[in-house]
VEXMAR-818772 format. One record per residue (C-alpha): x, y, z negated; residue number from 0. Coordinates in nm, 4 decimals, always signed. Example, Ala and Ser with C-alpha at 12.3 -4.5 7.8 and 13.67 -1.06 7.14 Angstrom:
2
> +1.2300;-0.4500;-0.7800;0
> +1.3670;-0.1060;-0.7140;1
This chain:
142
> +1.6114;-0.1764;-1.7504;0
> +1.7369;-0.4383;-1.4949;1
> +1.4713;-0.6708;-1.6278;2
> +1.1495;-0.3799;-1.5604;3
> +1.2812;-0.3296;-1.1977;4
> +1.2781;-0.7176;-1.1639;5
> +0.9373;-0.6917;-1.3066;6
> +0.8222;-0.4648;-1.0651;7
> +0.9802;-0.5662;-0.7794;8
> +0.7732;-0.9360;-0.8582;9
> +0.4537;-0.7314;-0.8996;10
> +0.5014;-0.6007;-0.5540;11
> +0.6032;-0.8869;-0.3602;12
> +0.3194;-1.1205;-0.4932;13
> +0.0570;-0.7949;-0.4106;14
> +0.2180;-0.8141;-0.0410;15
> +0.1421;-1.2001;-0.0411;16
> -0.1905;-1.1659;-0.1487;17
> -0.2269;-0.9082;+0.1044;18
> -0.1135;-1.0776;+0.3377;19
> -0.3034;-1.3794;+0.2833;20
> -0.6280;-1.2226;+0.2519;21
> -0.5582;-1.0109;+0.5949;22
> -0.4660;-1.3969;+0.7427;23
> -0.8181;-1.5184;+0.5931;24
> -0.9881;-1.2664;+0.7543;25
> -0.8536;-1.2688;+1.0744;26
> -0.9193;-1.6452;+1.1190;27
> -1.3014;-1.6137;+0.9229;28
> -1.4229;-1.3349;+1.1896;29
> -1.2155;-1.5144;+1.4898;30
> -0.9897;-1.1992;+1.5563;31
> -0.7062;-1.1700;+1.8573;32
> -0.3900;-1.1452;+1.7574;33
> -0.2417;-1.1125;+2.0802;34
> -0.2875;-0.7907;+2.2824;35
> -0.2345;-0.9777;+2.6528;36
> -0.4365;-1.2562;+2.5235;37
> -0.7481;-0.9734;+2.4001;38
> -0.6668;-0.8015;+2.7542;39
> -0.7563;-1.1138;+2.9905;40
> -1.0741;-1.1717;+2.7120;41
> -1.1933;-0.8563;+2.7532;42
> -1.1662;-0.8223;+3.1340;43
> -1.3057;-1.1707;+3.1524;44
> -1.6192;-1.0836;+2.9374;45
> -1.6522;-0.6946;+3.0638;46
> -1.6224;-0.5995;+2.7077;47
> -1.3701;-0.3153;+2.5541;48
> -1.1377;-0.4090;+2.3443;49
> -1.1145;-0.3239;+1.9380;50
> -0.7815;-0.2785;+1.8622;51
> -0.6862;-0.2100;+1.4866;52
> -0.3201;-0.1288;+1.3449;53
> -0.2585;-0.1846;+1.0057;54
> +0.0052;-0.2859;+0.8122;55
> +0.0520;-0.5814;+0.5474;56
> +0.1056;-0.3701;+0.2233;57
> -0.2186;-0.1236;+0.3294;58
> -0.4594;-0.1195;+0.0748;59
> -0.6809;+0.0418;+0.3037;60
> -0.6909;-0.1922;+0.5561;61
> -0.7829;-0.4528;+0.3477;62
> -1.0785;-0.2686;+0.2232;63
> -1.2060;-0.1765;+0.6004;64
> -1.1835;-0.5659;+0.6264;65
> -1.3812;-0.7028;+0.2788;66
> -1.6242;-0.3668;+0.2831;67
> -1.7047;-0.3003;+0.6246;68
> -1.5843;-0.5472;+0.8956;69
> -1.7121;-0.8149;+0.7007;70
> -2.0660;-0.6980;+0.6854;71
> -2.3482;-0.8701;+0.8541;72
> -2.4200;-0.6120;+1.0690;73
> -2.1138;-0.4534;+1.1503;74
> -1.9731;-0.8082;+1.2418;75
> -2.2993;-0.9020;+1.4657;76
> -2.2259;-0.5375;+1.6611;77
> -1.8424;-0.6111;+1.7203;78
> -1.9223;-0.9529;+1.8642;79
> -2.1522;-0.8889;+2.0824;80
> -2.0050;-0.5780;+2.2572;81
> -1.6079;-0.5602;+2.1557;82
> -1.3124;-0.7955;+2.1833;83
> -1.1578;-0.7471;+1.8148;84
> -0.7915;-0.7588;+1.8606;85
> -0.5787;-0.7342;+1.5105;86
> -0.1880;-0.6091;+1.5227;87
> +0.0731;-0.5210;+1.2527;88
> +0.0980;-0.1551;+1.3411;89
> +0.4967;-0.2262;+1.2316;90
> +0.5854;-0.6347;+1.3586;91
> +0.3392;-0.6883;+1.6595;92
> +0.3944;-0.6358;+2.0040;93
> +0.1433;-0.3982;+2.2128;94
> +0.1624;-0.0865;+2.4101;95
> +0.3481;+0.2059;+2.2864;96
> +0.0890;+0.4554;+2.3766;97
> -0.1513;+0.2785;+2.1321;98
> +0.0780;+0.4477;+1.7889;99
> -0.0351;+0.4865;+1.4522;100
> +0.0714;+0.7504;+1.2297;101
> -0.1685;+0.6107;+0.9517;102
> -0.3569;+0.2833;+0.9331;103
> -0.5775;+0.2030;+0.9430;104
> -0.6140;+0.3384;+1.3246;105
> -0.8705;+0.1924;+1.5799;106
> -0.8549;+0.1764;+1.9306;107
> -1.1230;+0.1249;+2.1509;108
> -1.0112;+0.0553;+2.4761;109
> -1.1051;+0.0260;+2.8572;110
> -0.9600;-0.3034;+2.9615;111
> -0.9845;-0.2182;+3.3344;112
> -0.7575;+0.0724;+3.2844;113
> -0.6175;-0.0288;+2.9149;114
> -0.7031;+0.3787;+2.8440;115
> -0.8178;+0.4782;+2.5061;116
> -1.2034;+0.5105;+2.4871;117
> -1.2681;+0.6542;+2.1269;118
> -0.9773;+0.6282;+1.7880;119
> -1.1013;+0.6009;+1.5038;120
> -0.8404;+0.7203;+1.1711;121
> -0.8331;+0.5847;+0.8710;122
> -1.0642;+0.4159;+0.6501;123
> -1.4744;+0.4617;+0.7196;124
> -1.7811;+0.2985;+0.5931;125
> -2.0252;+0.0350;+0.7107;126
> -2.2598;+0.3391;+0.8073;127
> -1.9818;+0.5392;+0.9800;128
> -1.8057;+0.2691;+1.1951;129
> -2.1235;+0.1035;+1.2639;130
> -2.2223;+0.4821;+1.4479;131
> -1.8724;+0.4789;+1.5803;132
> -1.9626;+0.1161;+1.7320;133
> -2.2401;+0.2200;+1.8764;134
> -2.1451;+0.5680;+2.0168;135
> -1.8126;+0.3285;+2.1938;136
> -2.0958;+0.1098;+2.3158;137
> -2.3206;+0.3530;+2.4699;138
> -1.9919;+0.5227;+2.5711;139
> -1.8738;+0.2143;+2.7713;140
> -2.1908;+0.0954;+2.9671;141
């Protein structure tokens, strides 16, 4: 018995490393804040909103809004040219408390000259749907 809960508890710490690591990787690939005063003086700089998302390290769907739809082509090409993308642990990061997430993944778009909530976005979505949710924010903003 004690040797299956060791078992276990193994299996889950190396799938939070891995999880971790491949959140890490793609935060540095797609050149992602990870600072919200930092992504607030960026954005207010370069007149752009920013794109805040809260996940966690252990959130399997977080990971897969990262590989299957932030990583696209497209989607990618849209939230560079119009968003700063800011990244935060929902649960070890430090940002504004009005900005909570009951489930992650959550995304904030947000007004940098007021730092007010544009548009949130719950949960996992698409290519097709957050690429419309990009460019309803967009339209939105201007």
């Amino acid at each position: 018995m004690k040797k299956y809960f060791i078992q276990n508890l193994l299996v889950l710490l190396l799938a939070s490393v891995y999880a971790n690591a491949a959140s890490l990787e793609f935060i540095k690939e797609h050149n992602y804040e990870t600072n919200y005063s930092k992504a607030l003086k960026k954005a207010k700089q370069n007149n752009k909103p920013i794109m805040l998302i809260l996940s966690t390290k252990t959130c399997p769907w977080c990971r897969k809004l990262e590989r299957q739809t932030l990583k696209k082509d497209f989607v990618h090409a849209i939230v560079k040219e119009n968003f700063i993308p800011l990244t935060l642990d929902r649960d070890h990061d430090i940002y504004p408390q009005k900005f909570t997430a009951k489930v992650v993944p959550t995304v904030y778009f947000i007004d940098p000259k007021d730092e007010n909530s544009i548009f949130v976005s719950y949960g996992y979505k698409n290519k097709r749907d957050f690429k419309e949710i990009l460019l309803k924010v967009n339209k939105q903003y201007k």
